[in-house]
MIKOLLUM-785515 format. One line per field, with one value per residue (C-alpha): residue number from 1; x, y, z. Coordinates in Angstrom, 2 decimals, always signed. Layout:
% residues N
i: c(NUM	...)
x: c(X	...)
y: c(Y	...)
z: c(Z	...)
***
This chain:
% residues 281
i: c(1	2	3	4	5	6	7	8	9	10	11	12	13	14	15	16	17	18	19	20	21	22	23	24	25	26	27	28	29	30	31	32	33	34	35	36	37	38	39	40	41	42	43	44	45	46	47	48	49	50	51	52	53	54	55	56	57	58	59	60	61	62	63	64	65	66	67	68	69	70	71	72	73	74	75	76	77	78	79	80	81	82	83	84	85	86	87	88	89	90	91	92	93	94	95	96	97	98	99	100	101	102	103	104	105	106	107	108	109	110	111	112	113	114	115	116	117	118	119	120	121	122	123	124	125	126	127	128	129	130	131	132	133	134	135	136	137	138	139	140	141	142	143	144	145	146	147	148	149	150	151	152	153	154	155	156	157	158	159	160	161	162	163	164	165	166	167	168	169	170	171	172	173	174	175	176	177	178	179	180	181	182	183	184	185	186	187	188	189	190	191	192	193	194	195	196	197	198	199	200	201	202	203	204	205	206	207	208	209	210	211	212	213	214	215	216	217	218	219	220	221	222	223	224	225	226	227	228	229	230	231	232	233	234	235	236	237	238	239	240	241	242	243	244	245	246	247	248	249	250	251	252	253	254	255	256	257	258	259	260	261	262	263	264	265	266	267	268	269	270	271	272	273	274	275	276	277	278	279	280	281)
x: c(+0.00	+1.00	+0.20	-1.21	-1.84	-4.30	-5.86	-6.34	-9.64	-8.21	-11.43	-10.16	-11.32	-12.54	-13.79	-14.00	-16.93	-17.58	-17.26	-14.03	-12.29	-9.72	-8.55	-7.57	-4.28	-3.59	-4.85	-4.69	-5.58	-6.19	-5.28	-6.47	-4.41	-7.17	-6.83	-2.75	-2.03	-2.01	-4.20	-4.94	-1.42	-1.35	-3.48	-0.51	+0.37	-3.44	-3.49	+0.34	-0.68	-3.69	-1.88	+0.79	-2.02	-2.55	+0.68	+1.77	-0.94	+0.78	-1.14	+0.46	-0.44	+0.22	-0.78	-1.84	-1.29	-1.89	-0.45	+3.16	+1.19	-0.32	+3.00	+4.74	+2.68	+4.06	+6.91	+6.55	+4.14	+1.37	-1.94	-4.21	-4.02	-1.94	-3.68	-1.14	+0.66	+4.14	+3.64	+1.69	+5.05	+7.17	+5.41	+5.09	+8.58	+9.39	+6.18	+6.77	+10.17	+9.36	+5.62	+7.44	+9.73	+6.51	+5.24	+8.81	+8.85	+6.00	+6.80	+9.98	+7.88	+6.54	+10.17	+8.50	+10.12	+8.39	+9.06	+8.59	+6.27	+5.39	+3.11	+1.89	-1.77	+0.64	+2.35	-0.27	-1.32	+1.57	+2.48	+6.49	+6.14	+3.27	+5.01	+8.03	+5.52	+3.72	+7.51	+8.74	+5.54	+5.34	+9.52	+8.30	+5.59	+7.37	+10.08	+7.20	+8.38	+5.21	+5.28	+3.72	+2.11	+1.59	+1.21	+4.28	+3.21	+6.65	+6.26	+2.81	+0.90	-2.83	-3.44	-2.30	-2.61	-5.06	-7.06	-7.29	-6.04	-9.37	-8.77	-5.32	-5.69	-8.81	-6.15	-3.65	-6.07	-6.27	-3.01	-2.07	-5.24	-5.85	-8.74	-9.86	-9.13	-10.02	-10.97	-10.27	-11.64	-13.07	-16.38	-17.44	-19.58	-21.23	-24.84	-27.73	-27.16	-24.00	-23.95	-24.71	-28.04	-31.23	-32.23	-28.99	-28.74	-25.41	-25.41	-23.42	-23.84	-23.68	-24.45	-22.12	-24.17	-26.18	-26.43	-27.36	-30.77	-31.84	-28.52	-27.00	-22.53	-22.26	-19.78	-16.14	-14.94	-11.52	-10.63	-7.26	-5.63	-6.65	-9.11	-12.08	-14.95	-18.10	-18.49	-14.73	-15.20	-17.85	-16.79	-13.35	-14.93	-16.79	-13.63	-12.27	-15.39	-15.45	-12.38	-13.33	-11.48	-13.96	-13.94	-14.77	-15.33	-14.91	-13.09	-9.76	-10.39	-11.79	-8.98	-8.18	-12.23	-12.11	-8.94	-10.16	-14.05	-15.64	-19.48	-18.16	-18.71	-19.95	-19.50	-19.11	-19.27	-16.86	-17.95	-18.60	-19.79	-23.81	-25.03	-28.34	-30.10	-27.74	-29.20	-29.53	-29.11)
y: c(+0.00	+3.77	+6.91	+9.01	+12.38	+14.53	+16.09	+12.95	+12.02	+8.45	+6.05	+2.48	+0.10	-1.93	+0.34	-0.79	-1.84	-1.49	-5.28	-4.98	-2.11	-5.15	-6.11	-3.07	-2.51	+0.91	+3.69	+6.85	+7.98	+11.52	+12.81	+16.29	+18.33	+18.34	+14.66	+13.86	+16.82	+18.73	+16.73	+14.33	+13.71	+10.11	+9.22	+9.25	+5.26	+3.82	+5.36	+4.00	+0.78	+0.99	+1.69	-1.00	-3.61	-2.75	-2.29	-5.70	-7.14	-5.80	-2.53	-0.19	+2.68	+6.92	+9.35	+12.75	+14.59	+17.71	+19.38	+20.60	+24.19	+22.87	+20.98	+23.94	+26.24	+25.61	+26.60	+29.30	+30.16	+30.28	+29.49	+30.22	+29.01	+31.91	+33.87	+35.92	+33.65	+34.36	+32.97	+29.93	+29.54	+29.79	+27.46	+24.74	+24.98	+24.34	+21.47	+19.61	+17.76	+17.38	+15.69	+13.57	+12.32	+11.51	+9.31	+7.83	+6.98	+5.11	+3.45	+1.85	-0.84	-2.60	-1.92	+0.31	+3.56	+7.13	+9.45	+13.04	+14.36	+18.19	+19.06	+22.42	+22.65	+24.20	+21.34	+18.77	+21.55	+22.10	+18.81	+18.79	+18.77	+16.24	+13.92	+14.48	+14.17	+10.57	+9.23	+9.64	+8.66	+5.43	+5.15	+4.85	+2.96	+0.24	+0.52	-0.55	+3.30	+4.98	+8.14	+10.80	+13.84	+17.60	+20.62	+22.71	+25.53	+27.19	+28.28	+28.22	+31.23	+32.36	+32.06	+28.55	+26.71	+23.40	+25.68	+22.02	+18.57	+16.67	+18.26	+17.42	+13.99	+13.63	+14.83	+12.46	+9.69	+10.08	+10.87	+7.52	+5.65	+4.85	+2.29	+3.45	+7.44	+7.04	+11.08	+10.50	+13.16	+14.17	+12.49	+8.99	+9.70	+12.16	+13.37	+14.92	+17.79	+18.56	+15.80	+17.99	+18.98	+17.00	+14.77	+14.41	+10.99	+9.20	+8.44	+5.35	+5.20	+8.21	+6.86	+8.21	+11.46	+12.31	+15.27	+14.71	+17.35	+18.80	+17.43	+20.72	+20.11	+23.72	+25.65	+24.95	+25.77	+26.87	+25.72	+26.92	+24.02	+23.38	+24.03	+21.78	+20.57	+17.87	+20.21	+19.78	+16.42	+16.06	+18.28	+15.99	+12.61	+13.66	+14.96	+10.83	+9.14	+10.89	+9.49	+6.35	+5.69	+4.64	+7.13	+6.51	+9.21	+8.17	+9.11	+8.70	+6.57	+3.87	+3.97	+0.13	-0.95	+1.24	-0.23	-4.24	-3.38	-3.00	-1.43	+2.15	+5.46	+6.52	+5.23	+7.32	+5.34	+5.27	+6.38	+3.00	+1.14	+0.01	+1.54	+2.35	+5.67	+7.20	+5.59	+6.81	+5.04)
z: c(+0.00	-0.76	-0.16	-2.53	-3.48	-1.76	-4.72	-6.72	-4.63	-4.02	-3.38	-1.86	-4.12	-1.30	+1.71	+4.99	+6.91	+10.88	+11.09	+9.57	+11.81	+13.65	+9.95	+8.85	+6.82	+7.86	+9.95	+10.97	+14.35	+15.44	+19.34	+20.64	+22.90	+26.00	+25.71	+26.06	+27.89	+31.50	+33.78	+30.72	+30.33	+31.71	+29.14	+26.53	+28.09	+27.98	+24.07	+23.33	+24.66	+21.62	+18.75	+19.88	+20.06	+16.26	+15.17	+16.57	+14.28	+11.59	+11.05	+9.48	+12.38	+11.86	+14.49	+13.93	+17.50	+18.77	+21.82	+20.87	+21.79	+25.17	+26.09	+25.66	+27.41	+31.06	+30.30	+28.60	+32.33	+30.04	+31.91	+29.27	+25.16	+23.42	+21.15	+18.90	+16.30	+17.44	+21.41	+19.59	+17.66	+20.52	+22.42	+19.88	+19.22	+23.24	+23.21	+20.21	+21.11	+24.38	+23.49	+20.66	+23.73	+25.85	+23.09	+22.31	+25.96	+26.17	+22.50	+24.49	+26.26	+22.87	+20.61	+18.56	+17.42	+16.25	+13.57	+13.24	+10.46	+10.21	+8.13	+6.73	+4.39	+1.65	+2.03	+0.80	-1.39	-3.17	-5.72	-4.52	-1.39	-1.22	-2.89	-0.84	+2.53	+0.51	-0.06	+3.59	+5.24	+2.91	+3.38	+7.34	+7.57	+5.14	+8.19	+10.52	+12.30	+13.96	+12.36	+14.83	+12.48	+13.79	+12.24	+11.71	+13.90	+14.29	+10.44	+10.06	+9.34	+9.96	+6.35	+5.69	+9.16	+8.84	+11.36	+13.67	+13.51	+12.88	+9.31	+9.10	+9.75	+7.05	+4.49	+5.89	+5.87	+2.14	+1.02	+2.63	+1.22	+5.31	+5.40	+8.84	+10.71	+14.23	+15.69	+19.28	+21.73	+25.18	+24.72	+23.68	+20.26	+18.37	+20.14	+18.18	+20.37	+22.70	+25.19	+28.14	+27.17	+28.16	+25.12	+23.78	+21.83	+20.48	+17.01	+16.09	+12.47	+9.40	+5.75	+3.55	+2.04	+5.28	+5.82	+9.41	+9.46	+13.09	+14.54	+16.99	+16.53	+17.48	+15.94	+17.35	+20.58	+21.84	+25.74	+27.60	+25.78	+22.29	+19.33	+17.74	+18.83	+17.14	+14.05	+13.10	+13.27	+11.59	+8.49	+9.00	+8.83	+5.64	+3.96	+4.78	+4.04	+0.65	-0.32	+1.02	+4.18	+6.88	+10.28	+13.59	+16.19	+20.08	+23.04	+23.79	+26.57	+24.27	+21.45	+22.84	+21.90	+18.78	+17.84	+18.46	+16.79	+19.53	+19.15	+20.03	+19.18	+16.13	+12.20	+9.26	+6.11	+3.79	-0.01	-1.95	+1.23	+0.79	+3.90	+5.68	+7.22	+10.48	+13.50	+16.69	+19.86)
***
């Protein structure tokens, strides 16, 4: 298998089904920053301990990860998310080595070693340096190396910055023709409303092309430690399901269920997938 270019609107010729989430060849899975950092950060081992579970069944296993910005942040004696581009810069660029050493810490246990990949959107944008990003990310995974994928925020601009990493990994997803993107988060599935209001429902299965009518994502919402929110993952998992990599969206908690096929969360199908109406639980 090899990655391929963004633009080319790669469709995999046979997409995934939810029964088949254990067998896949190669996924991507996607970290938030409230979820592997500050009080969460503990939950870096529990998540390492996932992906090695699937990598040691021979799965060919990127992460997209944010949190170079919130790792950074302490010491920088930041208590709040910085707003102006520069002290975002300057905090990634303290974060992102030591989060990468985090994850490379916990990768000792099960022999498995990371590699670096920053990433801006004029990168997979831009046909030279797409292909140069599709070469070493195929050169790496062919290495059975876990390559861990982040923004480049120390050069990235307001003007070409993915804007958050549920969007970066949808475009990572299909330049690597990933049969499954996992969108890991705070909360266990997407609701028909946000979770915390009365009536809220979990949905555990989209159809590829619904549109989802009189569901309330919100618009997306910025905490002391990083960006996104249901909406970004939801305009995310349609951006992978269009070019036909299947996408589930869970908590981080439950990567280890996700990862084995476990009934969890909630199912976007994959373009070219027979499917039924979204169902809610």
């Amino acid at each position: 298998m090899t990655c391929s270019g963004a633009g080319e609107g790669l469709t995999a010729v046979n997409p995934l089904s939810r029964d088949q989430i254990a067998s896949a060849a190669r996924i991507v899975v996607k970290v938030g920053s409230s979820s592997i950092s500050g009080e969460s950060a503990d939950q870096i081992g529990p998540l390492v301990e996932a992906l090695a579970g699937a990598h040691a069944r021979g799965t060919e296993v990127v992460l997209v990860s944010s949190g170079a910005i919130a790792t950074g942040m302490p010491y920088l004696r930041l208590s709040d998310h910085p707003s102006d581009l520069a002290t975002q810069q300057a905090a990634a660029s303290v974060g992102q080595s030591l989060l990468i050493s985090r994850y490379q810490a916990s990768l000792d246990r099960y022999d498995i070693v990371a590699g670096q990949v920053l990433l801006t959107a004029g990168d997979l944008e831009n046909a030279t340096p797409r292909s140069n990003a599709q070469r070493a990310m195929d050169r790496l995974l062919g290495l059975r190396i876990l390559p861990i994928v982040n923004e480049n925020d120390t050069v990235a601009t307001h003007e070409i910055r993915f804007g958050d990493n549920d969007r970066l990994a949808a475009l990572v997803a299909t330049l690597c023709g990933a049969d499954l993107l996992l969108l890991l988060s705070d909360v266990d599935a997407l609701y028909t409303k946000p979770p915390e209001r009365p009536g809220a429902e979990p949905i555990s299965f989209v159809a590829h092309g619904d549109l989802l009518p009189g569901m309330e994502f919100g618009s997306t919402s910025v905490n002391s430690v990083g960006t996104g929110g249901a909406s970004t993952k939801v305009m995310a998992a349609r951006l992978a399901a269009a070019g036909g990599t299947g996408v589930l969206v869970t908590a981080t908690t439950l990567a280890a269920e996700a990862l084995r096929g476990d009934r969890v969360g909630t199912w976007f199908e994959p373009r070219g997938t027979a499917g039924s109406p979204s169902l809610v639980n």
